[in-house]
N, C-alpha and C positions, 0 to 999 in steps of 0.2 A: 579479632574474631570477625568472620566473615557475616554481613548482613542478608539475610534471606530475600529476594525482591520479590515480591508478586508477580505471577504468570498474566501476560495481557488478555484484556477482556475476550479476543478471540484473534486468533493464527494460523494465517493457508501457506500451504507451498505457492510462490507465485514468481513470475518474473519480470524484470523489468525491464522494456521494450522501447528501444530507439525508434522502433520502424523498420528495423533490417535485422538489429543481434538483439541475443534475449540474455540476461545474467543473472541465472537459478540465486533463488534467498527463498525468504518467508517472509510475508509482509503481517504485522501485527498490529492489533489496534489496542491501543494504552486509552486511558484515562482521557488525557488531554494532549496525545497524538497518534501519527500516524505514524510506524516504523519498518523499514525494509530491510532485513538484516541480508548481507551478500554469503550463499553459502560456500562461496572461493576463499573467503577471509573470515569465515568467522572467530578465529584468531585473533583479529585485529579492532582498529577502535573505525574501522570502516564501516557508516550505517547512512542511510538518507533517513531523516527523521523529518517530519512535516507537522508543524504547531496545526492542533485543529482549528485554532483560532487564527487560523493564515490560510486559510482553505477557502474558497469562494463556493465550488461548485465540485460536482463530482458524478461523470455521465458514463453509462458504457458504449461500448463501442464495437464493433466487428473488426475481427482478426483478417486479412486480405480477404473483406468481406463472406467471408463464408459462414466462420464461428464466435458469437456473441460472449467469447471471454476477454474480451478488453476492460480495463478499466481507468479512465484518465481522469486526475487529480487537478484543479487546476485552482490554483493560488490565487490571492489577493494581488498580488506584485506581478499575474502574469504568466508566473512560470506554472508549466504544465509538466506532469510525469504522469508515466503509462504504464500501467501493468498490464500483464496476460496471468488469468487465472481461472481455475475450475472455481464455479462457484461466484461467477462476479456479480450476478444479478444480487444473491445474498450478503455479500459482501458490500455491497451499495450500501443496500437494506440498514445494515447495521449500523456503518457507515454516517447515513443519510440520517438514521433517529441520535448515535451521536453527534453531532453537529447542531441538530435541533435543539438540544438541551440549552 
């Protein structure tokens, strides 16, 4: 029998951003992470999943300085990942009070 999963605590259409190319998903925020599902493969067991307790900081940022939907994650270990999203200020927001916990 299939187990029913809980819906995450909150889910934007978003994307995730080298600096050049964008790759359409949805980024979600779970319990105790942070998850980017690619909507090219949702099929697949293809996801960037980021431990909240691996997370250092989390700032927005300007899109080729125009538009304040950037949003970069940036890890304990260093590593930084970028999204572009409607809605990034609130998404901090939420973001920013779980990690507080």
């Amino acid at each position: 029998m299939k187990q029913i999963k809980p819906p995450p605590l909150h889910a934007y259409p978003a994307h995730l951003w080298d600096g050049n190319h964008q790759l359409p998903g949805t980024l979600e925020l779970w319990e105790k992470q942070l998850v980017f599902r690619f909507t090219n493969f949702k099929d697949s067991h293809l996801n960037l999943t980021i431990q909240l307790d691996d997370i250092e900081t989390v700032e927005e940022f300007l899109i080729y300085n125009i538009a304040r939907n950037g949003l970069r994650v940036i890890g304990k270990d260093g590593k930084t990942d970028a999204f572009v999203l409607e809605g990034s200020r609130f998404f901090k927001q939420l973001l920013d009070a779980r990690l507080s916990r």
